[in-house]
C-alpha positions in Angstrom: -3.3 24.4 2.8 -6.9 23.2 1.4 -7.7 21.6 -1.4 -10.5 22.2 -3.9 -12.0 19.6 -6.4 -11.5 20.0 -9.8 -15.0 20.0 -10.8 -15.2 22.8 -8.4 -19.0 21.6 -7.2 -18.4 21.1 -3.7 -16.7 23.2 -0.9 -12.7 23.0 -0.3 -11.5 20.7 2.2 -8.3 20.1 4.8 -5.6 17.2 3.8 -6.7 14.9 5.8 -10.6 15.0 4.6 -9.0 15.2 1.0 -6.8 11.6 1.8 -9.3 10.2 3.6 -12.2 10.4 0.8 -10.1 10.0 -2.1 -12.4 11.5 -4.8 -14.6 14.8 -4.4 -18.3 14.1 -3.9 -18.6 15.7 -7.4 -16.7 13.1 -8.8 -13.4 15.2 -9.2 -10.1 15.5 -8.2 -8.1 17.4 -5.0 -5.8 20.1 -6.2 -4.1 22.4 -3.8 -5.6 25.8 -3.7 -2.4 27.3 -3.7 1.0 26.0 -4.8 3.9 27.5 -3.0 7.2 28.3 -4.6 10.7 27.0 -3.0 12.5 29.6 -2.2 15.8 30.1 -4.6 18.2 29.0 -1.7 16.7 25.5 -2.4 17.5 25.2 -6.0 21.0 26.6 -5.8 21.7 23.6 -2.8 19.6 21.4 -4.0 22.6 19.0 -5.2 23.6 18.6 -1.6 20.5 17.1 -0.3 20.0 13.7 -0.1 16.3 12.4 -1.4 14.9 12.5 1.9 15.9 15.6 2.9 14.5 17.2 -0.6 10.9 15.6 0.0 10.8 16.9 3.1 11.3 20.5 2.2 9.1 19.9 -0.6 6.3 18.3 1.3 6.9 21.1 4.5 6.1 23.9 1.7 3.3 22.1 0.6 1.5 21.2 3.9 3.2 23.0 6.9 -0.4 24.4 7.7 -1.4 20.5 8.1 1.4 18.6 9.5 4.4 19.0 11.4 7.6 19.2 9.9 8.8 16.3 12.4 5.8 14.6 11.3 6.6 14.7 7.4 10.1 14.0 8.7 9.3 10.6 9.9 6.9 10.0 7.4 9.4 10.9 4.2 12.5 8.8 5.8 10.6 6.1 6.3 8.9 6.0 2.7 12.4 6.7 0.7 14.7 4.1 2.2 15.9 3.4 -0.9 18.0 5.2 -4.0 16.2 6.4 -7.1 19.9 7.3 -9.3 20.1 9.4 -12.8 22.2 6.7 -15.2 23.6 8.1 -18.2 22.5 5.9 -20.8 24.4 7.4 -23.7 24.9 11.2 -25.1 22.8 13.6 -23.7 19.9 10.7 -22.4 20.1 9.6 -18.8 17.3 7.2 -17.1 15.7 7.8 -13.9 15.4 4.3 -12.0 12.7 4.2 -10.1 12.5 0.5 -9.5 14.7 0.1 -6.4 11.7 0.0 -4.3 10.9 -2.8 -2.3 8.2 -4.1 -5.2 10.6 -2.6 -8.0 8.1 0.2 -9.8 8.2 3.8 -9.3 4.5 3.5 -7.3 6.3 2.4 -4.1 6.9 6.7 -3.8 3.6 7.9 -3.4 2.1 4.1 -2.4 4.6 3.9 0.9 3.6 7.6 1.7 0.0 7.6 1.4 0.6 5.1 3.3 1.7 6.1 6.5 0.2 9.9 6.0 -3.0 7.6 5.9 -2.1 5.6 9.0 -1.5 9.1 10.7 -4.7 10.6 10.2 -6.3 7.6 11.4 -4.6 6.3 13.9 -6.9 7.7 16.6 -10.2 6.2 14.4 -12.1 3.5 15.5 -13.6 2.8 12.0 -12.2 0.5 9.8 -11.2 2.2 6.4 -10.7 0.4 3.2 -8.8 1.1 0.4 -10.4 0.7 -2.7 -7.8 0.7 -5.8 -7.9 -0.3 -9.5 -4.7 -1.2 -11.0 -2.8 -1.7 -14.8 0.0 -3.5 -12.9 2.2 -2.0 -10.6 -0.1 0.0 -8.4 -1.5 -2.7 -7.1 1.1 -4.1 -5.9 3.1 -0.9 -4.1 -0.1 -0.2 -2.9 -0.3 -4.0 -0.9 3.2 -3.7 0.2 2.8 0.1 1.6 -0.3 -1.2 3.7 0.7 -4.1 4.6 -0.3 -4.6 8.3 -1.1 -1.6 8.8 -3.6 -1.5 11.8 -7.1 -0.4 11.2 -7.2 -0.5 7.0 -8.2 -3.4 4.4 -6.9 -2.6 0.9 -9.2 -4.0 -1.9 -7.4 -4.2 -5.2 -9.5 -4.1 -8.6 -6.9 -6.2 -11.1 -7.8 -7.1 -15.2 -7.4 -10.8 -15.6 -5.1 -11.9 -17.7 -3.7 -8.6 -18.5 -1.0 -7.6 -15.8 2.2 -9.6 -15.7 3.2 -13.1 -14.3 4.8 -11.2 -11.2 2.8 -8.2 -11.1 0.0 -10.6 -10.3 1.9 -12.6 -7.9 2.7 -9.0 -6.1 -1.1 -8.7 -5.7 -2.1 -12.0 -4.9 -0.1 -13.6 -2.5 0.6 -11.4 0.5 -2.8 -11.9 2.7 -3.3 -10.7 5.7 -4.9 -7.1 4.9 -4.8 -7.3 1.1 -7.1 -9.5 -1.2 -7.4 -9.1 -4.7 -10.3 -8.7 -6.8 -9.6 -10.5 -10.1 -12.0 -8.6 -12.9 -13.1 -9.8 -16.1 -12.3 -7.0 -18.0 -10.1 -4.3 -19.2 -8.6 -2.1 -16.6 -11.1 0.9 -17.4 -13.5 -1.1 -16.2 -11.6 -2.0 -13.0 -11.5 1.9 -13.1 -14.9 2.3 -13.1 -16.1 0.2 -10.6 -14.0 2.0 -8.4 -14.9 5.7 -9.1 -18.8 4.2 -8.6 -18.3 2.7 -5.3 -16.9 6.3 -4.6 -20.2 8.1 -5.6 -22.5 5.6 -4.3 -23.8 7.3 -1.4 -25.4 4.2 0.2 -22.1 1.9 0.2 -20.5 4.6 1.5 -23.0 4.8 4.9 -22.0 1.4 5.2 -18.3 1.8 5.4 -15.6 3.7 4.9 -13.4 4.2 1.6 -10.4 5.8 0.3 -8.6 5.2 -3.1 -4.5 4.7 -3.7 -5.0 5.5 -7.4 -3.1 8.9 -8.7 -6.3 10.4 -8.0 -5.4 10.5 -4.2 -3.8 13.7 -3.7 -1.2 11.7 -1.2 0.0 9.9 -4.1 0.4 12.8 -6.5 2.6 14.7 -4.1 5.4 12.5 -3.7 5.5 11.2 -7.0 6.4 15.2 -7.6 9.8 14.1 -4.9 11.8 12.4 -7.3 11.8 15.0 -10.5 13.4 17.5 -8.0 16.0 15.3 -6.8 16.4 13.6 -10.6 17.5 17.6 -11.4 19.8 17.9 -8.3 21.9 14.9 -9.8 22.5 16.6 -13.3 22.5 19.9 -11.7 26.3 20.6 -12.0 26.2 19.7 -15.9 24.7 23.5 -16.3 21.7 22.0 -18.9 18.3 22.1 -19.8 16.5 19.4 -18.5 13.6 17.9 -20.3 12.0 15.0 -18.4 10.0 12.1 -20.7 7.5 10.1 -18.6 5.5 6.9 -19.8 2.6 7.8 -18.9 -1.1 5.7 -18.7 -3.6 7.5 -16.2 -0.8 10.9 -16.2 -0.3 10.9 -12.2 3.0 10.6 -12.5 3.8 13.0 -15.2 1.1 15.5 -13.0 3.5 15.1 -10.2 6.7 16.6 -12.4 4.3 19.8 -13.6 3.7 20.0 -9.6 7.1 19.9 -9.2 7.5 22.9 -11.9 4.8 25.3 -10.3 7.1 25.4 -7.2 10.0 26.2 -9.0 11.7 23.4 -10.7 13.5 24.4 -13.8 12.0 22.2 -16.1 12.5 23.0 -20.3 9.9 20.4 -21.5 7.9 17.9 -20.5 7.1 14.4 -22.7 3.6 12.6 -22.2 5.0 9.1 -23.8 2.5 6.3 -24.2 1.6 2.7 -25.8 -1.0 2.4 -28.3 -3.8 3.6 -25.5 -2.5 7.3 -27.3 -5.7 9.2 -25.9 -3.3 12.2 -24.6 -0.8 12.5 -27.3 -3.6 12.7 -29.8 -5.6 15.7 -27.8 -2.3 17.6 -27.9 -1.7 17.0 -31.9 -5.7 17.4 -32.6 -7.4 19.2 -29.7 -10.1 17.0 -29.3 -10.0 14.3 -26.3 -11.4 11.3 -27.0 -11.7 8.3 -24.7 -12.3 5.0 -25.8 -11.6 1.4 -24.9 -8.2 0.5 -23.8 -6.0 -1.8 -25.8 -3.7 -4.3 -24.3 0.2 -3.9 -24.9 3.4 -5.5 -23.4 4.1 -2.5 -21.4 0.5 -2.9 -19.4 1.0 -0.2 -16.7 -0.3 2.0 -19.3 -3.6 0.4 -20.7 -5.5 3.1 -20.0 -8.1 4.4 -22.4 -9.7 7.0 -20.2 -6.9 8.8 -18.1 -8.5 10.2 -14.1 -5.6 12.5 -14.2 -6.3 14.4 -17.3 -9.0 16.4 -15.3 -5.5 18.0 -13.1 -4.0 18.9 -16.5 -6.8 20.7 -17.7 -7.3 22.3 -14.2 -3.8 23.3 -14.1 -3.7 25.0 -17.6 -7.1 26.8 -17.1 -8.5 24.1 -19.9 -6.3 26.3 -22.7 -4.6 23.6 -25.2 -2.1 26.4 -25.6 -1.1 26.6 -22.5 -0.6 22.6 -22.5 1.2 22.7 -25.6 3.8 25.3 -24.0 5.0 22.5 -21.9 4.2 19.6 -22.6 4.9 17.2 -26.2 3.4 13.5 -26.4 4.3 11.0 -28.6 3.1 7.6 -29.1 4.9 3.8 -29.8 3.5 0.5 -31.0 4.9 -2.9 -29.7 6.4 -3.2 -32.7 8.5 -0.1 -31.7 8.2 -0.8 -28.0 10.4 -4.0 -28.6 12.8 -2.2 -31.6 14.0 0.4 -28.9 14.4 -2.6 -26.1 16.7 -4.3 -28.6 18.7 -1.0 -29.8 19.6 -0.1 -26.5 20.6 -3.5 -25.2 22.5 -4.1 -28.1 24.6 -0.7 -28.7 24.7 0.7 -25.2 24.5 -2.5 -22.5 21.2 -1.0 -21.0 18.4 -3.4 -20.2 14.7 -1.4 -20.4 11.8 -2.7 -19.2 8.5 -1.7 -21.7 7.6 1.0 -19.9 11.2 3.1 -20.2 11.5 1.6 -23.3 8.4 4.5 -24.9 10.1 7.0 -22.6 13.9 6.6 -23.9 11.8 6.3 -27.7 10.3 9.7 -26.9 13.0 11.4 -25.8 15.4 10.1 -28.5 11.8 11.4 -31.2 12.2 14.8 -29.4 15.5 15.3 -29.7 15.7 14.2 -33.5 13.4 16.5 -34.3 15.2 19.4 -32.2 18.3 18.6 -34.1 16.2 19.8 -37.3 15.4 23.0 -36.1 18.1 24.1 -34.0 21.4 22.9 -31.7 20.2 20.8 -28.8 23.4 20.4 -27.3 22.2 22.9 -24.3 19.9 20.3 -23.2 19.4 17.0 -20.8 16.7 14.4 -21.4 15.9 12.2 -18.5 13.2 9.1 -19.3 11.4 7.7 -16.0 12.5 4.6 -15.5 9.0 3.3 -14.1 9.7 -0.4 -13.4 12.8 -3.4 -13.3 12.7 -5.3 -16.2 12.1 -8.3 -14.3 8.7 -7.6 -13.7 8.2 -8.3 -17.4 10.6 -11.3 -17.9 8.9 -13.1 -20.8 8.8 -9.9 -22.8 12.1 -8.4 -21.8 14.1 -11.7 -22.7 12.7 -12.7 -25.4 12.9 -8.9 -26.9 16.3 -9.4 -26.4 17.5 -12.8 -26.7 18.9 -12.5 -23.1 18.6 -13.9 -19.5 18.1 -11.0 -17.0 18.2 -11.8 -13.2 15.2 -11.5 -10.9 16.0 -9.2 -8.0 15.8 -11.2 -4.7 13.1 -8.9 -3.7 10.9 -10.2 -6.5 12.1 -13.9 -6.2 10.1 -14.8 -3.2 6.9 -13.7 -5.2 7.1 -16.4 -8.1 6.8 -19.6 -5.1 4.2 -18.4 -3.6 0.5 -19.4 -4.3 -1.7 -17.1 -6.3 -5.5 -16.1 -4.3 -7.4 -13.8 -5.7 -11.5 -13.3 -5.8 -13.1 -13.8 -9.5 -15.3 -11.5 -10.2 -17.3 -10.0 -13.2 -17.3 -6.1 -14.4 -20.6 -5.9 -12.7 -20.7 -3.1 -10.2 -23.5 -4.7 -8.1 -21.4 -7.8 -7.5 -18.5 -5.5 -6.2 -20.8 -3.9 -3.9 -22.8 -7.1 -2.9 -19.0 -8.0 -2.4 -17.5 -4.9 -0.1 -20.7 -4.9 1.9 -20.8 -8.5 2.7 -16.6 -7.6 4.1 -17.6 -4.2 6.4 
């Protein structure tokens, strides 16, 4: 398997360049030159495999030309030590928690593989690498856990001050050892920025070695295709359509599902749902994408106002809007909204949603309303992406709902420790002056 960049100005590449650099040299994004089909046999078992064992035969297809399969075995068990359940929710809606992690966000997939497929193409190197990543909230933080110790690579996180939550930030800036945190004054498009110029500044990069743990790593975007295959295998034996409604910020995660489709995953619809930062939704109702500034909102993770991952959309439709609008719907929620659907399904159905899942259970509950007025939607399934424990947004989540919710004990230990992180203006040259000063 090789990989080609999206902007399709430079040559194709094996995995391991592709992990390893992060971002094309033309400033785009890895795709697979090919993506392989799972055989049928898969799909009519699939409810007997346990999540490992699914991600391995996904991953196998995917890169058996780069890897071993005992090699993807050990990499996949290790990474998904943990459950990610369907819950029904009520009717025909069931939520896909992904917060059962170690840091309690649906990143700790693609974060824990990259990192040790990372750590195995460079555990023969005698160069330091560093991981340069910008984060919205919870990115950051699966990404320090995943690398963690890991011999041989410093992880470098870009965070916007004052806009991710109380423990998000602790997450980021209290484990040490490898990890520091870069605390930006600014939004986190800028944080997004700085990184994708560090990527394409050919002197820094002479000087030392980067890679990125953003969705535009193509080892993130894989596994974060794991979990729609096993989220089907769960409601397999109900005989339903499935549609599948992801929040969705810089559109890695709902990228990984439309991976997941292209080798075979029986997938009806697909649901871009976002805050206020509406960017996608809008190109799908209008045609025309328009980036601008991000707006902050209580569900922070997606405060993006200029998606990376909308360059793999495009590329994976051929840049037709039709094509697009064949599978995928977006809609869009205020706060105002955000915090009416927290309260609604507390209050008649005993489910706690963090902001996040909150505009995922609002778009699929949109969707099927609108169904209902066109025809019998009885046939189908809609399955939002749970993308993070209500914890990690405590002050909104209780006070949305006018109840105490209990902090995992994972998350627990984070709140006593001391915050350190490394002001720093949206200035590119002090970043560099900065990453320089640490090779």
């Amino acid at each position: 398997m090789s990989f080609y960049s999206t902007n399709k100005q430079t040559p194709v590449v094996n995995l391991k360049e592709a992990v390893v650099k992060g971002l094309a040299d033309d400033n785009g994004l890895f795709m697979p030159t090919h993506i392989p089909q799972l055989p049928a046999s898969f799909f009519e078992n699939t409810q007997k495999l346990t999540l490992p064992e699914i991600a391995l035969e996904v991953s196998t297809a995917l890169l058996k030309d780069e890897m071993s399969r005992e090699d993807l075995r050990t990499i996949v068990e290790d990474s998904l030590n943990f459950d990610i359940p369907v819950v029904p929710v009520h009717d025909n809606i069931y939520s896909l928690e992904l917060f059962h992690g170690p840091t309690s966000a649906f990143k700790d997939v693609g974060a824990r593989f990259m990192a040790r497929l990372l750590a195995h193409f460079t555990q023969d190197s005698q160069k330091q690498i560093t991981v340069l990543v910008a984060t919205s909230g919870d990115t950051g933080s699966a990404v320090a856990n995943g690398f963690l110790g890991v011999p041989g690579i410093n992880v470098v996180i870009l965070y916007p001050s004052g806009k991710v939550s109380n423990i998000q930030e602790k997450q980021l800036t209290t484990l040490g050892q490898n990890i520091t945190a870069l605390e930006i004054e600014g939004t986190f498009d800028d944080c997004q920025y700085l990184v994708k110029k560090a990527f394409l500044d050919k002197d820094l990069n002479q000087k030392m070695q980067l890679t990125s743990a953003n969705s535009i790593n193509i080892a993130r975007l894989i596994p974060q295709s794991f979990y729609y295959h096993y989220a089907y295998a769960q409601v397999k034996d109900k005989g339903r359509e499935v549609v599948f409604a992801t929040p969705s910020g810089n559109y890695g995660n709902i990228t990984g599902g439309l991976l997941a489709k292209r080798m075979g995953l029986p997938v009806h619809k697909f649901i871009a749902a976002t805050n206020a930062n509406d960017i996608v939704p809008e190109y799908l109702h209008t045609g025309f994408f328009i980036p601008r500034p991000s707006e902050h909102t209580i569900s922070n993770a997606m405060d993006v106002g200029n998606p990376s991952n909308f360059a793999r959309l495009m590329d994976m439709y051929d840049n037709s809007l039709e094509k697009i609008r064949e599978e995928i719907i977006g809609y869009s929620f205020t706060d105002a909204e955000t915090r009416q659907l927290m309260q609604e399904v507390y209050q008649q159905y005993d489910y706690v949603l963090d902001p996040h899942g909150a505009i995922g259970y609002g778009a699929l509950k949109k969707y099927f309303e609108e169904q209902d007025r066109i025809t019998n939607n009885e046939q189908q399934i809609g399955i939002f992406l749970e993308t993070a424990h209500p914890a990690k947004f405590i002050d909104v989540v209780e006070d949305t709902i006018n109840q105490k919710i209990e902090i995992p004990f994972n998350l627990q230990g984070y709140l006593e420790k001391k915050k350190e992180s490394i002001r720093m203006s949206a200035d590119y040259e002090a970043l560099k002056d900065y990453l320089i000063s640490q090779a």
